[in-house]
N, C-alpha and C positions, 0 to 999 in steps of 0.2 A: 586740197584734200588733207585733212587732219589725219596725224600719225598715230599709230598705237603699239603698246609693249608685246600686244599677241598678234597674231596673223588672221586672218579674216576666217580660216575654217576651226580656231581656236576660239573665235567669237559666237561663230555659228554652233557650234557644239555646245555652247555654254547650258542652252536648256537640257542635255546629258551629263554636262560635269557636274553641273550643279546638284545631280541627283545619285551623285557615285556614290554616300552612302545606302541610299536606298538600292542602286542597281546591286551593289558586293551582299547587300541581304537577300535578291533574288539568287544572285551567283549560289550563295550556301545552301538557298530551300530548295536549288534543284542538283545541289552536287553537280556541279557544274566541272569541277579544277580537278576532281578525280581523272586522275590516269589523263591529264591534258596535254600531255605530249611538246610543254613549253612555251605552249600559243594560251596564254590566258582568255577568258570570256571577254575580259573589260578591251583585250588589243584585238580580238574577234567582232565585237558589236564598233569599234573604232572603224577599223579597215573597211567593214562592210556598209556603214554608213556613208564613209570616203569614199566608198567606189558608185556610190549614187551621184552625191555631189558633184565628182571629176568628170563623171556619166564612161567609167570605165568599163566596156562590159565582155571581158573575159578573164580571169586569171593572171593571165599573163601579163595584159597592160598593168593590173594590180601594183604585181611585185615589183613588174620593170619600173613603174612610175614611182614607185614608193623606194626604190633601190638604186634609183638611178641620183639621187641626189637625198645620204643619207641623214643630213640635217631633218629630212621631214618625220623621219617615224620619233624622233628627239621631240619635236615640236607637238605631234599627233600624240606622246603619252606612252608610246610604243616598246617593247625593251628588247625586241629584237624586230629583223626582217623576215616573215614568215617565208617558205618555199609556197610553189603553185599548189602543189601535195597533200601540207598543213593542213590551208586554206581548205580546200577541197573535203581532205574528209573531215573536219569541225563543222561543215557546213551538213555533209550526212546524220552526222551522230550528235552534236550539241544540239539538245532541245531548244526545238523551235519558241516553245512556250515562254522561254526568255526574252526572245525579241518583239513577242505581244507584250508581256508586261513592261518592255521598256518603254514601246511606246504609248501603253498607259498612262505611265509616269510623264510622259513627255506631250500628249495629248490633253491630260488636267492641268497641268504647268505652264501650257501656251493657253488656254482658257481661260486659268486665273489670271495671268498678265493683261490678256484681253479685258477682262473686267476691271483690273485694276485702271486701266489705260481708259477704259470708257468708247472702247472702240469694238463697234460691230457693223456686219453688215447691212445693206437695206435693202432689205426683204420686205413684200407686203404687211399692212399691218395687222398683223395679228401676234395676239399678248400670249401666244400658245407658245410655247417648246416646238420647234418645228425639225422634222425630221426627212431627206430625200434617201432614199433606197432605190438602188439598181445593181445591176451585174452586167460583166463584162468580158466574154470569152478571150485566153490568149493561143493561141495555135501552138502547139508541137509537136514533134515529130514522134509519131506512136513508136516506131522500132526503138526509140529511148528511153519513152513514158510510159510504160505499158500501164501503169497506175491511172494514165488519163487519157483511159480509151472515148471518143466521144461517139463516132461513128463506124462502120463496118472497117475503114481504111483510113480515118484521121484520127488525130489525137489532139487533145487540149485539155484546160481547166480554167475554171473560172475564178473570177474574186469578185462577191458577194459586197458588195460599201453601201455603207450607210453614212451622210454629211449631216450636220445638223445645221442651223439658223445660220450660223457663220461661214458656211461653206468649205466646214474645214471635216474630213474626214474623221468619224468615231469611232469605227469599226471596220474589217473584215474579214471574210469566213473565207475561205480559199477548197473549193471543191472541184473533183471533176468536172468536165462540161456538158456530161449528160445528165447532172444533178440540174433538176426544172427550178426558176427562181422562187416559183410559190412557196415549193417546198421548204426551203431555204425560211423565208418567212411566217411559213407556219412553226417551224419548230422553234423561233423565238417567239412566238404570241404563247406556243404551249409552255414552252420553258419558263415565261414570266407567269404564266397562268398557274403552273403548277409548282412554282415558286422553287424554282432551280430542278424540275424534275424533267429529261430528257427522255422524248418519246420517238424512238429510231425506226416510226415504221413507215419514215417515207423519205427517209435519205440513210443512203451506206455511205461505211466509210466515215461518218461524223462525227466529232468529237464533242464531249461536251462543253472540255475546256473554251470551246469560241464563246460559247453563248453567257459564259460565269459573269461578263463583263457588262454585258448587253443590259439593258432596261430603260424601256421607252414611261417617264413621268407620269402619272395621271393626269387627264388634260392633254398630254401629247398629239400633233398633230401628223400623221403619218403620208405622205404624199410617194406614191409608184405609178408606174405606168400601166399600159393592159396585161400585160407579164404574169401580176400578178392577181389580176381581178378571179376571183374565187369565191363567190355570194358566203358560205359559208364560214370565209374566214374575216369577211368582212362584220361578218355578225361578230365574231368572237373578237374583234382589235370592241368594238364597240359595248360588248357589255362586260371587257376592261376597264372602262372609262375613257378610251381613246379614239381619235377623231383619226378621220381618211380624206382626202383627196386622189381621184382616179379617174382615168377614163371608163367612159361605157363602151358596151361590148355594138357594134354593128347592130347585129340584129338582139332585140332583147325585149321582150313579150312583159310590158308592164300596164297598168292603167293609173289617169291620172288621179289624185286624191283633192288636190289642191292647187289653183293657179297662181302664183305670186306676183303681185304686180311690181313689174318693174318702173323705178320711177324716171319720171322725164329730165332731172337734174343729173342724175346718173351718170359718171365722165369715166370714161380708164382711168385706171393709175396710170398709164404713163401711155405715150403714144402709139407704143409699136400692142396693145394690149385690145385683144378679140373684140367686141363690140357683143353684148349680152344682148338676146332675144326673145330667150323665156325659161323661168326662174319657177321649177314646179315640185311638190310633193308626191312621191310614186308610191306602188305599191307592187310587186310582181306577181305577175299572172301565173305563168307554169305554177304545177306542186310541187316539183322538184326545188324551185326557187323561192316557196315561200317557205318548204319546210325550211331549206338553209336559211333564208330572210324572213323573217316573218315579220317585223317591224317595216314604218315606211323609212323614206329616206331623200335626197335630195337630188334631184336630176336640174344642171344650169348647162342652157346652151349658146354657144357662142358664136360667133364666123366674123373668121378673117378675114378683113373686108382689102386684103393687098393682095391675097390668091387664092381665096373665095373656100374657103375648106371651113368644113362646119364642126366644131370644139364639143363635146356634150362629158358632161363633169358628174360622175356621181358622187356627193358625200353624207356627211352624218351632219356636218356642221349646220346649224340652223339659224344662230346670229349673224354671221358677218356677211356682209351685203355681197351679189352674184361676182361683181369684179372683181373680187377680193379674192374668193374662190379661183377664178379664171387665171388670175396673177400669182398667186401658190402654185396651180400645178403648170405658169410657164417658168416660173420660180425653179423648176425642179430638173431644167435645164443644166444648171451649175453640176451636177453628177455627170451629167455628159462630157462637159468640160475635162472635168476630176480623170475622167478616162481616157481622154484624149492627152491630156497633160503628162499621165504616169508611161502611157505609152511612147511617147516623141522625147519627152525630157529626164525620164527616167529608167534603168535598165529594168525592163520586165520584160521585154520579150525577146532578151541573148540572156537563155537562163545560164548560169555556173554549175551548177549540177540539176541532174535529172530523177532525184530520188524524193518524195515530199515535203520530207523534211527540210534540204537544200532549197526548195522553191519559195515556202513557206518563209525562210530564215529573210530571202531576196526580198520578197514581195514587202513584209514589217520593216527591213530597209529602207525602203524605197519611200512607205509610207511616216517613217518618223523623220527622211528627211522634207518632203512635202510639207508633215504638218509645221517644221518648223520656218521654212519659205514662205509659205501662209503668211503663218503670226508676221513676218517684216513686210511682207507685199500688205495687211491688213492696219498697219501701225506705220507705215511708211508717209512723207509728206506729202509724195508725189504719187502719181497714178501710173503702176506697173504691170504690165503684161509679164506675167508669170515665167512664161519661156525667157522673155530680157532677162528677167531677174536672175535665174538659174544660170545664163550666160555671162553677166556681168560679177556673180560671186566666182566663177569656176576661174577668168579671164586670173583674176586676185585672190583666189583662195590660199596662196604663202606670203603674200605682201603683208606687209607690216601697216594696215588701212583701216581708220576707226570706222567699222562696220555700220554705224549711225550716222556716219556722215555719209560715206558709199552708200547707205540706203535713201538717205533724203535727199542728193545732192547727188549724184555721180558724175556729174558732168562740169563742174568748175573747173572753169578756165582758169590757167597757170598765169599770175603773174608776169607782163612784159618784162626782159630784160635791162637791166640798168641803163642811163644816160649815155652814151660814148662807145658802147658796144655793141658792135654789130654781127648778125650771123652769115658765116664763112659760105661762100656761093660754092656748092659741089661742080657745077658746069661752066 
């Protein structure tokens, strides 16, 4: 294993150092260092990144682990060792809206390496901008949250993600969990529609600042689940210029316009991939549904021919042939992933504080250290499970271990001992 002058979570950070001067111009346009009490923003966005990484998730482990061996806050950038306290109320009061924009910064940054690198993922073919949206409830305890009432007697909030072609995280909105996902989705189709103007009459509580970021290309391919199907606002992604992938709803009163035939050469992209049946042009019957839809649209259905469940796709797209379709929205599987991932390997669900702002500050944590785990599972030589990944940095995150080599290589065997020399029998 090749050595290095920095330690492996000083490598990892490097997509943050690299952007210190732009993060200290964030620091000043939010007045950030006023009245800071000796914990700067730059050793606040540090420690709370580190306690992703370490998968530290309380306070306490924080300090102790950072305190217990004081070489590391030396190492981490740090100029002192914060109290549990500190920590705590920086995380109520320091604007959350820092730790969006850092990982802006760190989300275009892992992008453009990506493209420099020529490295993406493979996703069905299509030459579109592709985009997966879902939401993801996390439980807590209402007599904490009172902010994230969900039900009579539970409490929780969700986080809204959006991945795009890479399967790497671009956004999220972080609301209550009684905020409905569509909602959520329509106030960015309105927000791009009415060119940054925020229309609050279907979500409290919302900020506009999430959506400032937000914007799906023209041409964009938009892919969500039933969640979000809303005839109405499917019209409006559509005469944006943007394209959909969804499921149909069960029951859904249409006629047909057009039968497309499918042809007999016809293969999945790949094996585990539905088997197309019939490939038709719709129109919807209720009034209610054509005033929202008045255009036709694309109905493909499919069945899984390994436990027999029948797939039916409604989109916009009208060039690319039905499997194609069918493999986008299994495509769209990878958010699921992304949710399962941030849960198990990252601290979101042992929050550190209970106040929005505290949640908020976690959750862009969480996500700028992902996006950068990504970028090396994405650019790596070998073929990583995520969770490894995240276990075999944490194992050497103060070792003195060239990060490129630990990522392409982590398993090199050591060198046998010299001629003559043998190892000393314990028993």
């Amino acid at each position: 294993m090749t050595k290095s002058n920095l330690p492996t979570f000083n490598q990892i950070m490097q997509f943050v150092t690299l952007k210190k001067h732009k993060i200290i111009e964030l620091i000043d346009k939010y007045n950030l260092e006023y009245q800071n009490d000796g914990f700067s923003s730059w050793d606040h966005l540090m420690i709370m990144v580190y306690s992703q990484i370490a998968h530290l998730s309380s306070l306490r482990s924080i300090v102790a682990t950072i305190g217990s061996q004081p070489s590391r806050y030396h190492v981490m950038g740090l100029s002192e060792i914060p109290n549990r306290s500190t920590i705590a109320y920086a995380n109520s009061h320091r604007n959350w809206v820092f730790f969006q924009d850092v990982f802006n910064l760190v989300y275009k940054s892992v992008k453009d390496s990506l493209a420099i690198a020529g490295v993406h993922s493979k996703l069905p073919a299509l030459d579109n901008d592709t985009y997966f949206i879902d939401a993801t409830v996390i439980d807590v305890s209402l007599s904490l949250f009172e902010w994230a009432r969900y039900r009579t007697a539970k409490g929780g909030f969700k986080i809204h993600n959006c991945c795009d072609k890479d399967l790497i995280p671009q956004f999220a909105i972080i609301t209550p969990a009684r905020t409905s996902d569509v909602s959520v989705l329509e106030n960015i189709i309105k927000y791009q529609e009415n060119s940054g103007t925020i229309l609050q009459d279907s979500i409290s509580d919302f900020d506009a600042v999430n959506l400032q970021n937000i914007h799906f290309p023209r041409g964009s391919v938009l892919c969500f689940d039933r969640g979000y199907l809303k005839f109405s606002l499917l019209y409006k992604i559509d005469s944006l210029g943007l394209f959909y992938v969804t499921r149909a709803k069960t029951e859904m009163a249409y006629e047909v316009v057009q039968e497309n035939v499918i042809s007999a050469d016809l293969t999945p992209i790949n094996p585990d991939a539905a088997e197309v049946i019939k490939d038709q042009i719709i129109r919807f019957k209720s009034k209610k549904a054509q005033d929202d839809y008045p255009d036709t649209l694309r109905l493909i259905t499919a069945v899984d021919n390994v436990n027999g469940i029948t797939y039916r796709f409604l989109t916009n797209l009208l060039d690319p042939t039905p499997d194609v379709i069918s493999a986008v929205y299994k495509a769209r599987w990878s958010i699921e992933v992304f949710f399962k991932t941030i849960k198990q390997r990252l601290v979101v669900t042992n929050l550190l504080g209970v106040s929005t702002n505290a949640v908020k500050i976690q959750i862009f944590s969480a996500m700028i250290a992902l996006v950068i785990a990504l970028y090396h599972k994405l650019i790596a030589k070998i073929r990583w499970d995520l969770s490894s990944f995240f276990e075999v940095i944490r194992t050497n995150l103060f070792h003195y271990i060239d990060l490129v080599s630990l990522r392409d290589n982590p398993l090199t065997s050591h060198p046998p001992p010299p001629d003559g020399i043998e190892q000393n029998k314990l028993f």
